[in-house]
C-alpha positions as CSV (number, residue, x, y, z in Angstrom):
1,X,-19.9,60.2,-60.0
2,X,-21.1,60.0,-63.4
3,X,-24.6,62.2,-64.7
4,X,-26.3,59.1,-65.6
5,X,-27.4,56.3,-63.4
6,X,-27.3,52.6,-63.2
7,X,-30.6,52.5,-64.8
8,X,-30.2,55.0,-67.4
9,X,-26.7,53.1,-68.8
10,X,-28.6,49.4,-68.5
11,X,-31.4,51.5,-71.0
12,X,-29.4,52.9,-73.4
13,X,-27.3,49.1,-73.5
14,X,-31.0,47.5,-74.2
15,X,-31.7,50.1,-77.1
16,X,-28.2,49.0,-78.5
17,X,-28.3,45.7,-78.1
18,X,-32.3,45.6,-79.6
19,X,-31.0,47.5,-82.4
20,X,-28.1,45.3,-83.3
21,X,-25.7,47.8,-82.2
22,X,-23.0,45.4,-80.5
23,X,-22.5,43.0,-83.6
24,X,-22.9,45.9,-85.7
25,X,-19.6,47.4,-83.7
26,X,-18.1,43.9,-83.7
27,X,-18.4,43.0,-86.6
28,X,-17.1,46.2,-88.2
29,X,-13.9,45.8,-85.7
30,X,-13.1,42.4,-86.9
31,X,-13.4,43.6,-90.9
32,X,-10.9,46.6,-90.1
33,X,-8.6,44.0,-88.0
34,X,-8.6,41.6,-90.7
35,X,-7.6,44.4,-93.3
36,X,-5.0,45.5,-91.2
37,X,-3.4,42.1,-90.5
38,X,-3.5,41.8,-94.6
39,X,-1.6,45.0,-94.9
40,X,1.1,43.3,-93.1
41,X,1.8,40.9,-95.5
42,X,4.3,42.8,-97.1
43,X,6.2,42.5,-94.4
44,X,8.6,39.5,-93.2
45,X,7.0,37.1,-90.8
46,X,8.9,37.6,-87.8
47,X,8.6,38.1,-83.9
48,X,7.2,41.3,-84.5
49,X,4.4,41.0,-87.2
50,X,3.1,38.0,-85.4
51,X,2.6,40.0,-81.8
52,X,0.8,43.0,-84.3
53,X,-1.2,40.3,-85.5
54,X,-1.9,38.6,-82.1
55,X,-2.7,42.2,-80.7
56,X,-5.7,42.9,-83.8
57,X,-7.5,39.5,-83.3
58,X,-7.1,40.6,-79.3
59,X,-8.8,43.8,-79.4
60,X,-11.5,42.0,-81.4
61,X,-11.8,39.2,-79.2
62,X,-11.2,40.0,-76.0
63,X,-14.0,40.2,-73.1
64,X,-13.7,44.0,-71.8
């Protein structure tokens, strides 16, 4: 089992989310998703650069 309890996790997650930690991390994953979806501009718009797309925006968006 892990060193830290229950307790001490649901702390530490209050001190980040008081601090703006969370959108802070959010919000600098969606600005490196969105400049690596424009970096694939230069490439045709096929099957292929459409599921790299769909796969950035899902890392950003997705629940867990």
């Amino acid at each position: 089992k892990s060193g830290i309890s229950d307790a001490g996790i649901a702390t530490v997650m209050a001190l980040i989310a008081r601090h703006g930690g969370f959108e802070y991390a959010r919000r600098a994953a969606e600005i490196r998703a969105e400049r690596a979806i424009a970096c694939l501009d230069r490439f045709a718009n096929n099957e292929y650069r459409a599921a790299l797309i769909e796969q950035a925006r899902y890392v950003v968006t997705r629940d867990r």
